[in-house]
Structure formats: structure tokens, C-alpha cells
C-alpha positions in Angstrom: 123.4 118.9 54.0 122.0 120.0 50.6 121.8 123.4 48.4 118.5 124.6 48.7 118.5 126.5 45.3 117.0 126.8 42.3 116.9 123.0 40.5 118.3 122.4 36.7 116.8 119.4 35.3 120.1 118.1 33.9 123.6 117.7 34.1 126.2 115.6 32.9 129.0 113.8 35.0 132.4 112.1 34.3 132.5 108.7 35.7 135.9 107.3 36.0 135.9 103.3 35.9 138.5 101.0 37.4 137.8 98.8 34.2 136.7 99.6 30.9 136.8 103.4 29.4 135.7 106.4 31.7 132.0 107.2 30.9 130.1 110.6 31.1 126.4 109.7 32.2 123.5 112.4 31.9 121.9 113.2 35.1 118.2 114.0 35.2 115.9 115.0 37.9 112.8 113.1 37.7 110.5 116.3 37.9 106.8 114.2 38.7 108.5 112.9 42.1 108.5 115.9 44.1 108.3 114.6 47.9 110.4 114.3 50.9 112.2 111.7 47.7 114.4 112.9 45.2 115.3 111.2 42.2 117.4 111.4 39.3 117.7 109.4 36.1 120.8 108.2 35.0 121.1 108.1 31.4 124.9 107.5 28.9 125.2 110.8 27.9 126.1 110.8 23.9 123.6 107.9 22.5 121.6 108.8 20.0 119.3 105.9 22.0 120.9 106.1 25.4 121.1 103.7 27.6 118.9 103.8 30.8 121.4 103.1 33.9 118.7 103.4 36.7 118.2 106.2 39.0 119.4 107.3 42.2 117.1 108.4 45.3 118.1 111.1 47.9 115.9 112.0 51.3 115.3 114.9 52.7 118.7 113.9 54.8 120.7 113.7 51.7 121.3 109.9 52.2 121.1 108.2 48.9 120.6 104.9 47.1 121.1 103.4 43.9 118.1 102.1 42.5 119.8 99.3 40.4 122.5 96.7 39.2 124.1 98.3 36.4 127.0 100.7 38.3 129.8 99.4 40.5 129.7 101.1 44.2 132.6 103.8 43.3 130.5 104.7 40.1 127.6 105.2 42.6 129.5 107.4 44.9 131.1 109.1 42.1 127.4 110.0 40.6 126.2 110.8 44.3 128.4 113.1 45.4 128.5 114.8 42.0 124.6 115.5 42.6 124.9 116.6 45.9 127.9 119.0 45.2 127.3 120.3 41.8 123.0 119.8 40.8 121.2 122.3 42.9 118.2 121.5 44.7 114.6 123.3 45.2 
């Protein structure tokens, strides 16, 4: 089950790749979808243009999916359970 705390609008996670370097990716709460749907933006972290990774969706549940094609499944899990443990939700 989720927090139910105050929400930041940002964090940043360490995503540790099976190939290729590790990658921090900046996590941000898309603020204008405020349903029973949560969603975050996933964003590289140190661009001066980052790149846009997709998004990933939570229900009221706490099940998630990953909105796109960019991120292996272990990436996704990693970025999933580092929003349900560490970004605090409304």
C-alpha cells in the first residue's frame, strides 16, 4: 500500500543497467493528473535537453505500468519501487 503524505514533485533515482553505464533518471509527478491515476514523468537527469523516457502510471492500488518502450523490465521495477518507497504521495 502507498504513503499517504505530503507529495514532492521531483526526485531523482539511480538506475543500475545490466548493459551499458548505470543511469540516474529524474522522476516527476505529473501535477494536472490528479485522479484515482498517478503519473510520473521520467526524464535523464543531467541533460541540459533531457531526454524524455515516458512515464509511469500507479492506481489507487499501487499497481503500476510503464507507459513506453524505452526501459528494460528491471529498469521499470527499479523506477517503480523507488516511487512507491521513497516519493511520497497526497
Amino acid at each position: 500500500m502507498m504513503k499517504n503524505m505530503e507529495s514532492i514533485k521531483e526526485a531523482k533515482a539511480w538506475v543500475k543497467r545490466k548493459s551499458g553505464p548505470d543511469e540516474i533518471v529524474r522522476v516527476v509527478r505529473d501535477m494536472e493528473n490528479n485522479g484515482a491515476v498517478r503519473s510520473y514523468q521520467l526524464y535523464t537527469a543531467f541533460d541540459e535537453n533531457p531526454d524524455y523516457l515516458s512515464r509511469i502510471l500507479f492506481d489507487a492500488e499501487g499497481y503500476w505500468i510503464y507507459d513506453g518502450e524505452l526501459l528494460t523490465v528491471n529498469e521499470q521495477e527499479q523506477l517503480a519501487k523507488f516511487i512507491i518507497n521513497y516519493v511520497e504521495f497526497i
